[in-house]
C-alpha positions in Angstrom: 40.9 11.2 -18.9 43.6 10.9 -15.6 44.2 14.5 -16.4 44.2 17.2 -13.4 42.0 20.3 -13.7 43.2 23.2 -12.2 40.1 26.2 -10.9 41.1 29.6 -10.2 38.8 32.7 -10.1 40.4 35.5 -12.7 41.5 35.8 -16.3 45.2 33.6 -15.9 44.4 30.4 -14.0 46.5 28.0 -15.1 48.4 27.7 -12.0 46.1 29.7 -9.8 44.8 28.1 -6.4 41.2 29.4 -5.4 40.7 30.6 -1.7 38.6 28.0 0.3 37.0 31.0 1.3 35.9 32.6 -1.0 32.8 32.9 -2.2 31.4 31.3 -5.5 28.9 33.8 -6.6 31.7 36.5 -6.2 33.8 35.1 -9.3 33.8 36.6 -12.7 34.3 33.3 -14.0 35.7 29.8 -13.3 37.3 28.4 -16.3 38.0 24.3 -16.2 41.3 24.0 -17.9 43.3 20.7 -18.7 46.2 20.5 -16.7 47.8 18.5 -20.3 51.6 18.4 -18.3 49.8 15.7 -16.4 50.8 17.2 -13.2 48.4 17.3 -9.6 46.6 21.0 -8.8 47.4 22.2 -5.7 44.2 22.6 -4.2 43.1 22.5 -1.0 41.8 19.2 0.6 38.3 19.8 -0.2 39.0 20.9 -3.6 41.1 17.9 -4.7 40.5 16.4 -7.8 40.5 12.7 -9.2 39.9 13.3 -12.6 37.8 15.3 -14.9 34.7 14.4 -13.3 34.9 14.0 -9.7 35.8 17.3 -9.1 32.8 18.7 -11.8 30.1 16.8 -10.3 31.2 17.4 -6.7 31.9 20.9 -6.3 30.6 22.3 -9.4 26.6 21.7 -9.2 27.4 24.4 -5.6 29.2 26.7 -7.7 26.6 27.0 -10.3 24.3 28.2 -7.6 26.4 31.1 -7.4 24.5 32.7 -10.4 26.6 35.5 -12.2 27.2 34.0 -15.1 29.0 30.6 -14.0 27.1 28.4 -16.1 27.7 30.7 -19.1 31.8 30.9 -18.7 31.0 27.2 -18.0 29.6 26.4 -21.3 32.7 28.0 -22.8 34.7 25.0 -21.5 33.1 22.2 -21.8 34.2 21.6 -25.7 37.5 20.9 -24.0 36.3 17.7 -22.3 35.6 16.2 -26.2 39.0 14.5 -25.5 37.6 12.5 -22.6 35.8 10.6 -25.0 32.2 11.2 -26.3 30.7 8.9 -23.4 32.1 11.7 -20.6 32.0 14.6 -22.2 28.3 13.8 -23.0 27.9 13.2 -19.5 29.5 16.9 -18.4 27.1 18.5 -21.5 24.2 16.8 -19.8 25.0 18.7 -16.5 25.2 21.7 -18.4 22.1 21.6 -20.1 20.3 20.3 -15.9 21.9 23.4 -14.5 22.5 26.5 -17.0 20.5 29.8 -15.7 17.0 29.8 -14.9 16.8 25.8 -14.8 16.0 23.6 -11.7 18.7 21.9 -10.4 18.4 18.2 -11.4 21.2 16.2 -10.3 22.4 14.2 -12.3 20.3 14.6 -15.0 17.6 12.4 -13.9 14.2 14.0 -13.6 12.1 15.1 -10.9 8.6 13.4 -12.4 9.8 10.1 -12.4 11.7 10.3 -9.0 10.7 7.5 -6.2 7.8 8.7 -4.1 9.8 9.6 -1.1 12.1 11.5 -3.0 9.2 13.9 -4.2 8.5 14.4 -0.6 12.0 15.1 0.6 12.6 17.3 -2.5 9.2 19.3 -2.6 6.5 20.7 -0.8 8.0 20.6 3.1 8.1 16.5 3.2 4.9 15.6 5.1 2.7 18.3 3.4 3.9 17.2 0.1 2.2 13.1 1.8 -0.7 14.9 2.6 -1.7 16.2 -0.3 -0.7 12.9 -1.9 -2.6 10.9 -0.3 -5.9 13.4 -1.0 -4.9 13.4 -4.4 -5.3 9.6 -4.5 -8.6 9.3 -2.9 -10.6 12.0 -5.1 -8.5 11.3 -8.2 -7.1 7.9 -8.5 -9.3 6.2 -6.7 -12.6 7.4 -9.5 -9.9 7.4 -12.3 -9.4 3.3 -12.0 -12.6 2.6 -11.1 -13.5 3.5 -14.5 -10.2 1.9 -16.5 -11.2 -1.1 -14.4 -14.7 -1.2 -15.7 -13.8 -0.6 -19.1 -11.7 -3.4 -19.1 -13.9 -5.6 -17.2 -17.2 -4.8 -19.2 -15.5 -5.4 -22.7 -13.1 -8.2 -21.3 -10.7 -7.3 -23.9 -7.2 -5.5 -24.1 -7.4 -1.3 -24.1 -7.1 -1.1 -27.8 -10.3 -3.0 -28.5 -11.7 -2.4 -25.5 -13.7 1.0 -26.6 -14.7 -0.8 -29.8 -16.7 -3.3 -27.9 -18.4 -0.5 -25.5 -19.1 2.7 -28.0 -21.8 3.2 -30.3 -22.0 2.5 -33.9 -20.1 5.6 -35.6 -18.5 6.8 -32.5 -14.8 7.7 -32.3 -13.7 7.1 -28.6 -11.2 3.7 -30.1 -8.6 5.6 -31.3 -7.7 6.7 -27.7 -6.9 2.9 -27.7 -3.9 3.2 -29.8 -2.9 6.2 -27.9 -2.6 3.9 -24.7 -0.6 1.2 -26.4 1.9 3.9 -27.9 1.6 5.4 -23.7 3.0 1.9 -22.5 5.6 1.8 -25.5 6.7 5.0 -24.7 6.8 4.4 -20.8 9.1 1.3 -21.2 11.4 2.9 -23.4 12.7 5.0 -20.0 11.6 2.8 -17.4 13.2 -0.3 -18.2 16.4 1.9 -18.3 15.7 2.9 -15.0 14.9 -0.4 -13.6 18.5 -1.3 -14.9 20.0 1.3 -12.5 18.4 -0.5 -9.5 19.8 -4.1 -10.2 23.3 -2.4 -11.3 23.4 -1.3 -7.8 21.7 -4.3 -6.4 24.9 -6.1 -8.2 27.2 -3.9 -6.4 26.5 -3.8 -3.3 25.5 -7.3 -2.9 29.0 -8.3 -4.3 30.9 -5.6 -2.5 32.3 -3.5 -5.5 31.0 -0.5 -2.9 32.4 -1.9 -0.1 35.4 0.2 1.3 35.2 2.9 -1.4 35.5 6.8 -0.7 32.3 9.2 -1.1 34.0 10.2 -4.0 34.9 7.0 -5.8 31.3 5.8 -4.7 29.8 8.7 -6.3 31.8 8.5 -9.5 30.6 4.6 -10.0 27.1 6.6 -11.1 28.6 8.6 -13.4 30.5 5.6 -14.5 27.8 4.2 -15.3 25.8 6.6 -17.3 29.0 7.1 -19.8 29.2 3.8 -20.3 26.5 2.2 -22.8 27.7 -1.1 -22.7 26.4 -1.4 -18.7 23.7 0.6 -19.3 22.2 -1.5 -22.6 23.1 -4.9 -20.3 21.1 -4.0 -17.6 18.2 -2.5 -20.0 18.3 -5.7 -21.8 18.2 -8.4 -18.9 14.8 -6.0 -17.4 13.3 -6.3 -20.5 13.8 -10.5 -20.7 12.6 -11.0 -17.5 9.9 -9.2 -17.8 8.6 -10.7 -21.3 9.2 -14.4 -19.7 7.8 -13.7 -16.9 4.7 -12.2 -19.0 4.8 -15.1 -21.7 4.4 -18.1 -19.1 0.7 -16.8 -19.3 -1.4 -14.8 -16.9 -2.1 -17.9 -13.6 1.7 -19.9 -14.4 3.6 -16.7 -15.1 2.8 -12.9 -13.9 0.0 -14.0 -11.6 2.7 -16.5 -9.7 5.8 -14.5 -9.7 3.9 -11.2 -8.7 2.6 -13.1 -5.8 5.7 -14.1 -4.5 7.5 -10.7 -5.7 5.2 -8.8 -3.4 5.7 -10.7 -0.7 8.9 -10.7 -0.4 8.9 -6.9 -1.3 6.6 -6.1 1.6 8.7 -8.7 3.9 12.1 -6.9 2.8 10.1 -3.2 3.4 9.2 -4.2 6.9 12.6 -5.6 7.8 14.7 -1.8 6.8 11.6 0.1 8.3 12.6 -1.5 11.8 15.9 -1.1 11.2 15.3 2.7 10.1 13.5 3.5 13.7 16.7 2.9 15.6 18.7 4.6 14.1 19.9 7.6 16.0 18.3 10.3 13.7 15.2 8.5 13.5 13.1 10.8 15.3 14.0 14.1 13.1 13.7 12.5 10.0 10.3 10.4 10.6 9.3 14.2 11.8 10.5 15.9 8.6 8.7 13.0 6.4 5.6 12.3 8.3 4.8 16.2 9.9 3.7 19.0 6.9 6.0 22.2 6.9 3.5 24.5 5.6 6.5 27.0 5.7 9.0 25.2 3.3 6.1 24.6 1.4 5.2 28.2 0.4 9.4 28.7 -0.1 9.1 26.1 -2.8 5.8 27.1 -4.1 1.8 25.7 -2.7 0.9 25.5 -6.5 3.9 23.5 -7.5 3.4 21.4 -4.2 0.3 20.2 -5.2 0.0 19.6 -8.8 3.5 17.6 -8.0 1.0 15.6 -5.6 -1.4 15.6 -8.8 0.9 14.2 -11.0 2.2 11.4 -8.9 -1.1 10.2 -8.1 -1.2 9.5 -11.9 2.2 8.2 -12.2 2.5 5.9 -9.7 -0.8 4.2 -10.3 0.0 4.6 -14.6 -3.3 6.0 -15.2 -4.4 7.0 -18.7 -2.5 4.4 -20.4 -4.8 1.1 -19.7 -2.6 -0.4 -17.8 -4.9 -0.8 -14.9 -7.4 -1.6 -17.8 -6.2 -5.2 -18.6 -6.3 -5.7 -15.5 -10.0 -5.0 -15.2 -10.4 -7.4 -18.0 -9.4 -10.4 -15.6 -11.1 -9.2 -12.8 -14.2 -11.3 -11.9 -18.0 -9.9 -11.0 -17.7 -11.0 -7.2 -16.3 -7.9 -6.4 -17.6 -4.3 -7.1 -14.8 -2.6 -8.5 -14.2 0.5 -6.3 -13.3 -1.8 -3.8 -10.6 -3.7 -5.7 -9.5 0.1 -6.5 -9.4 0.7 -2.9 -7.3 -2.3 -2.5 -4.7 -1.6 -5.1 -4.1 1.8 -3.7 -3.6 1.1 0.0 -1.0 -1.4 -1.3 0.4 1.2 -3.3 0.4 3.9 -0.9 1.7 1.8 1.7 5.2 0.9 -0.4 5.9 4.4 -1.2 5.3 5.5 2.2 7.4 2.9 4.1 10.2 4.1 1.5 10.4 7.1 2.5 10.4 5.5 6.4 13.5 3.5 5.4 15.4 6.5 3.6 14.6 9.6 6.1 15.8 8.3 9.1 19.2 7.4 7.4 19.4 10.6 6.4 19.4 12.3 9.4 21.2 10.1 11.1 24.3 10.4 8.6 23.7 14.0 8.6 22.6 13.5 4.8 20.9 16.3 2.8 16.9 14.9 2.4 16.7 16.7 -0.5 19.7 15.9 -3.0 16.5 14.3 -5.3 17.6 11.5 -7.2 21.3 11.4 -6.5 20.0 10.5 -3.2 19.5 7.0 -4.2 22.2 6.2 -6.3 24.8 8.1 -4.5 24.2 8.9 -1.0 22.5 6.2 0.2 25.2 3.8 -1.2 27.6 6.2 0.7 25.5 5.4 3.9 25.2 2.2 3.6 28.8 2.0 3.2 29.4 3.5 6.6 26.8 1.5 8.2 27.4 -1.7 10.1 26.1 -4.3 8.2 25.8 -1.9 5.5 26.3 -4.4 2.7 23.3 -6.6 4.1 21.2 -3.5 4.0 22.2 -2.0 0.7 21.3 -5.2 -1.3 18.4 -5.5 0.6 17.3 -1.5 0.0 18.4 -2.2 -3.8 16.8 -5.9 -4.5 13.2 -3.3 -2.8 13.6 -1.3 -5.1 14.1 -3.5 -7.8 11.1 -5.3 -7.3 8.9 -2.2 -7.1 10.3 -1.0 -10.2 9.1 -4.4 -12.0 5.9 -4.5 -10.8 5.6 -1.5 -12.8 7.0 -3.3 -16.0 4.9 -6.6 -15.9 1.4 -4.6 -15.8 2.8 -2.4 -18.9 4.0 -5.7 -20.7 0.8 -7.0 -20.1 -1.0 -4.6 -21.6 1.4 -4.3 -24.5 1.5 -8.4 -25.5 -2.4 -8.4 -25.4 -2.7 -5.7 -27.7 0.1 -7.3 -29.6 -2.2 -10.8 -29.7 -5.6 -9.0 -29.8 -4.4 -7.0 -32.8 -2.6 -9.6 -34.7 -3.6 -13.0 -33.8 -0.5 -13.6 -32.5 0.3 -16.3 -29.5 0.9 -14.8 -26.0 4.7 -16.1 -26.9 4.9 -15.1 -30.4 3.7 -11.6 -29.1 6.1 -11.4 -26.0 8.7 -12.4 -28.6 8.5 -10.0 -30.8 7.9 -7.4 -28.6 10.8 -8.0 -26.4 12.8 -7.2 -29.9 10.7 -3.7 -30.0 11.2 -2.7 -26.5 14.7 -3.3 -26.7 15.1 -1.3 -29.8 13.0 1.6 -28.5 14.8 1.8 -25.3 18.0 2.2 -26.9 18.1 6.0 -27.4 17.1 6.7 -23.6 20.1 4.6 -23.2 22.8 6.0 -25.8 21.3 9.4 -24.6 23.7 10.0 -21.6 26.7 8.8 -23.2 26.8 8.9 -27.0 25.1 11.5 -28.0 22.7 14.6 -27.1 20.6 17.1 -28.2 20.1 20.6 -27.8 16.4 20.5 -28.6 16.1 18.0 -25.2 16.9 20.7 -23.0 13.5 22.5 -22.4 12.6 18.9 -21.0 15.7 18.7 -18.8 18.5 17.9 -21.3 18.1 13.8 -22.4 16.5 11.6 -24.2 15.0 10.1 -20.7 13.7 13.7 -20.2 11.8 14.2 -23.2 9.9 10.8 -23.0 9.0 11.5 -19.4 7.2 14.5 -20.8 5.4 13.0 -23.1 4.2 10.2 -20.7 3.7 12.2 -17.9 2.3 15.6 -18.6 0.6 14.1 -21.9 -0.6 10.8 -22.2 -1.4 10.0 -17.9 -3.5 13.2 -17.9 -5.5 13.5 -21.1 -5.7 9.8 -21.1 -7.6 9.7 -17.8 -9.5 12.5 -19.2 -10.6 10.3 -22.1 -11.6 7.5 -20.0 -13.6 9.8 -17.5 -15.5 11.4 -20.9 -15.7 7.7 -21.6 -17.9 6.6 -18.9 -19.6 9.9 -17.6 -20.9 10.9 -21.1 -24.0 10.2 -22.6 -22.0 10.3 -26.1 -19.5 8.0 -24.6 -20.3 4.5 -22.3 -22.6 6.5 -20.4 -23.0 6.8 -16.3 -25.1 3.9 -16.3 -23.4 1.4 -17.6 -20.2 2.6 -15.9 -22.3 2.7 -12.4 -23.6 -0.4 -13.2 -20.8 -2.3 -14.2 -18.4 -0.8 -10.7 -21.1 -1.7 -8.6 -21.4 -5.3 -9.5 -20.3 -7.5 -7.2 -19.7 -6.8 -3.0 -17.8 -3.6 -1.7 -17.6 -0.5 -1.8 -19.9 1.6 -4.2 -20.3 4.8 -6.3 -22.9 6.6 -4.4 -25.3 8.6 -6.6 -23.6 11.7 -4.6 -20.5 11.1 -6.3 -22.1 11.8 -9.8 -21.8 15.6 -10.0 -18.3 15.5 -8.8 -17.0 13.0 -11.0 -18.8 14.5 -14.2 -18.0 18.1 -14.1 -15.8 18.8 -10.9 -13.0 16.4 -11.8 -12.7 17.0 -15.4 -11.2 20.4 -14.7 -8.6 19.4 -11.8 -7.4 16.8 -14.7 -7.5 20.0 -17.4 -5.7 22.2 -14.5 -2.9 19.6 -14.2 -2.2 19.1 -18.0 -2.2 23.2 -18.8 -0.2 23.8 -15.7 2.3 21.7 -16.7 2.9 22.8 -20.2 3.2 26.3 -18.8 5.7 25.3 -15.7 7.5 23.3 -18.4 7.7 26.0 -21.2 7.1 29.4 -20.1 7.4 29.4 -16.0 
């Protein structure tokens, strides 16, 4: 609003000028009061303010930490902001709700379950123990898990919602978890394409230089900029969404199968390129050593069960298990090759992006003496700050921000894929008349994850973290992913489902690796339970931890 805001620690502190000293969790309370004379506080250097919400998100996510009621005064004042205009002070409510008592700090409102890989690391578990685990996770639970959604789809050679209608029995049951997996991909892309938008906003900036010569301040205000206003945020959603349904409708060889090729290349090419930089960079050594080394230590102080069913979950999420999106893809695989190989395949790729992420981001971090575990604001705020300071910086930046990008969207094309050959297999429709339409759907679910940082909010979001992204995450990720992959692991291990036979015999067609019969008493009752364990743990750390 251009207004000042003047912080003082007792009951009159209007004009009141806090010690630099003193210390947060001391104070009573710190009221946020418009300064409506229009005139500057007098605050110390690292205290001064420009505008309601540089000073808010800068100093006060520390002070909260104080405890001692802070957040609770807090709440008391943030009505006042209503005059910034509903975009802001829906913004400042969201902070609230990410950081009143008892709550995990999540800066900036943007979740910890759908953070970037490297991120997790940094954030949880002591950075390389959280990779360890990770990478187990993947072998003895992704690995099995899309084995089997790639011989469902193979075997029936049709989309996720029919494909358990061509494999069940007569009478049985098991296709309505099809429709559950189409609603899983609708659901996904109603956040994800929002978050997509984020990375080619800031692709846009830094590659035109709108970061270029800004303070740490002003570049950390252009994120907050950008979630109050919905106008960028529904233009960025929109243009993910197009490109990703023409990309989809040009067919499967002349559309996705062409631009993923060359998307991935040039991904992997642009990875490569910032990983070298990364290693000489002078903090590269400490921060390749706090990724890549396991801190069994800082893992206990954040907690070993939270540590690993954090590795749990992002084994599911970043491979979108549980939602047929590996499926469809199983669908256009060919017999020559057994499918556990082709699983092997897709997760050494995957695995080897999110780890050289985290090579290009850690050693920046230490090197600009960068807290590794500011989460999310990480990416849209300090590295840009970094990057800023960096020679060459603006080369680098676009190049980080057009990687990210692309990961991001190879994400979005396997989930349109799914969803447009539902739409045709379901309707009749023509792969256009189906990308069509759905591009209208996806824009019009995707609007509420947008509107929900700006125009409005609601206090029933904040047991999920306070938005609309928030809540959708949940359902995605500690519902759908887990008991999804549970479905299709009943699926194909039961005898009142596919049955192991057919699933066996259907992986192991072709050359590569194999199930082994050894594998059979694992995959049928051992790994059931880790999936239950993962889904009952999370509905308890999310509602009553």
């Amino acid at each position: 609003a251009g207004r000042g805001i003047v912080i003082g620690h007792g009951a009159d502190a209007r004009h009141a000028v806090p010690d630099p000293r003193a210390d947060a969790a001391d104070a009573l309370f710190i009221p946020f009061r418009l300064h409506r004379e229009g005139q500057r506080a007098a605050l110390p250097l690292d205290l001064q303010c420009r505008g309601v919400r540089s000073i808010f998100l800068q100093q006060g996510l520390e002070l909260l930490r104080g405890g001692h009621g802070l957040a609770a005064a807090l709440h008391d004042h943030v009505a006042g902001f209503q005059a910034a205009g509903p975009g802001r002070s829906t913004a400042l409510r969201q902070l609230y709700h990410h950081h009143a008592p008892g709550k995990q700090l999540h800066p900036y409102g943007v979740s910890h379950r759908h953070q970037p890989f490297p991120l997790r690391s940094g954030g949880q578990g002591g950075g390389g123990a959280f990779v360890l685990f990770y990478l187990i996770f993947l072998v003895i639970l992704g690995l099995p898990i899309m084995t089997m959604e790639f011989a469902v789809g193979r075997a029936s050679k049709k989309s996720p919602v029919k494909a358990y209608q061509a494999l069940e029995k007569p009478g049985q049951k098991w296709h309505i978890h099809g429709y559950f997996t189409l609603a899983g991909c609708y659901l996904l892309m109603m956040f994800y394409t929002t978050v997509a938008g984020w990375m080619l906003h800031y692709f846009y900036m830094t590659a035109t230089g709108k970061l270029s010569g800004l303070s740490a301040d002003a570049v950390a205000d252009q994120f907050t900029r950008m979630l109050a206003d919905p106008g960028v945020m529904m233009f960025w959603m929109v243009l993910v969404v197009v490109i990703g349904v023409v990309i989809c409708a040009g067919g499967l060889q002349n559309g996705l199968e062409r631009v993923t090729k060359v998307m991935m290349i040039a991904l992997l090419a642009i990875m490569v390129v910032l990983a070298i930089n990364s290693f000489f960079m002078a903090g590269a050594k400490e921060g390749l050593k706090f990724y890549l080394v396991p801190d069994f230590g800082r893992m206990q102080e954040v907690g070993v069960v939270s540590t690993l069913v954090g590795a749990m979950n992002q084994a599911f999420f970043t491979l979108s298990l549980g939602i047929g999106a590996m499926a469809i893809f199983g669908s256009y695989i060919g017999k020559d090759h057994s499918l556990m190989g082709e699983s092997v395949r897709v997760v050494v790729l995957d695995t080897f992006v999110a780890i050289t992420a985290g090579l290009i981001i850690f050693p920046a971090c230490f090197t600009y003496g960068v807290d590794q575990t500011s989460g999310p604001s990480l990416i849209f705020i300090t590295l840009p700050n970094i990057f800023a300071n960096m020679p060459y910086g603006r080369l680098w930046g676009s190049l980080f921000f057009i990687f990210m990008s692309f990961a991001a969207f190879s994400t979005i094309l396997a989930v349109f894929e799914n969803i447009i050959s539902c739409g045709m297999e379901l309707t009749g429709w023509s792969r256009k008349k189906s990308s069509l339409i759905n591009a209208i759907v996806i824009i019009l679910l995707s609007l509420p994850c947008v509107l929900g940082y700006n125009v409005w909010s609601w206090s029933g979001f904040d047991v999920f973290g306070g938005a609309v992204l928030d809540f959708e995450d949940f359902l995605v990720s500690n519902l759908l992913l887990p008991l999804g992959s549970l479905v299709y692991l009943l699926f194909c291990v039961s005898k009142r489902g596919w049955g192991w036979e057919n699933f066996t015999k259907e992986a192991n067609t072709g050359k590569g690796m194999k199930i082994r019969k050894w594998m059979r008493g694992y995959i049928t009752y051992i790994l059931p339970l880790i999936i239950l364990f993962i889904f009952f743990f999370g509905l308890y750390d999310k509602f009553f931890a």
